[in-house]
Residue, then its C-alpha position, 0 to 999 in steps of 0.5 A: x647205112x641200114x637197109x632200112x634208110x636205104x629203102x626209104x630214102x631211095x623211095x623217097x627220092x622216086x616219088x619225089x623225083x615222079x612228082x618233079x616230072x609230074x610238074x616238068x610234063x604239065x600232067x594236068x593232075x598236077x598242073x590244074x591243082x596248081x592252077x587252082x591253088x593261084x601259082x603262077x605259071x612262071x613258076x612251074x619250072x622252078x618248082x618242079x627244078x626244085x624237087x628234082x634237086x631234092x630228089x637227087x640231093x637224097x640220092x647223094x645223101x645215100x653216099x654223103x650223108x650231109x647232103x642228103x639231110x641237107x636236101x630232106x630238110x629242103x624238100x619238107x620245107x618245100x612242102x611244109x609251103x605246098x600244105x600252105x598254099x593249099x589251105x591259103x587256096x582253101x582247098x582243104x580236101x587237098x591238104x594230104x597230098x603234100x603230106x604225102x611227099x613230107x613224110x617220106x622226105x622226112x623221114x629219109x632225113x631222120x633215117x640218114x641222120x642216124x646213120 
């Protein structure tokens, strides 16, 4: 695997993985945002298990390739559902900041991929 893929996918897996403890930890930067978005506070453990498994499914996907292509496509599927649910909450302000998890998700599994 190139360097190149290690460093996106271990970045990747940290931001998603802080985002994960984020939720965990009800940071109310977090927390009031899913507040306002209308999701249910049940679940709240659900989501933030969710991207903790697909920050360490990358993480394994640095050894087991399969794995880790597995959970990028899980984690930009993840967020491809935040982005809606933000626009469904028509907080269009907010849009970028699943994005912001999407992009290095994605692009981990691209870089995975090709290795």
């Amino acid at each position: 695997m190139s360097t190149t893929a290690t460093i996106v996918t271990l970045f990747a897996a940290l931001w998603i993985g802080f985002s994960a403890l984020s939720v965990f930890t009800h940071k109310s930067w977090v927390v009031d945002n899913l507040v306002d978005y209308g999701v249910p506070r049940a679940a709240w453990p659900w989501l933030g298990t969710a991207k903790l498994l697909g920050a360490i499914g990358l993480l394994v996907g640095l050894r087991v390739p399969a794995v880790g292509i597995a959970a990028a496509v899980a984690l930009v599927l993840y967020f491809v559902g935040a982005v809606v649910t933000v626009l469904r909450a028509k907080a269009w302000a907010h849009v970028p900041f699943p994005l912001l998890y999407l992009a290095p998700a994605a692009a981990a599994g691209l870089l995975i991929a090709q290795a």
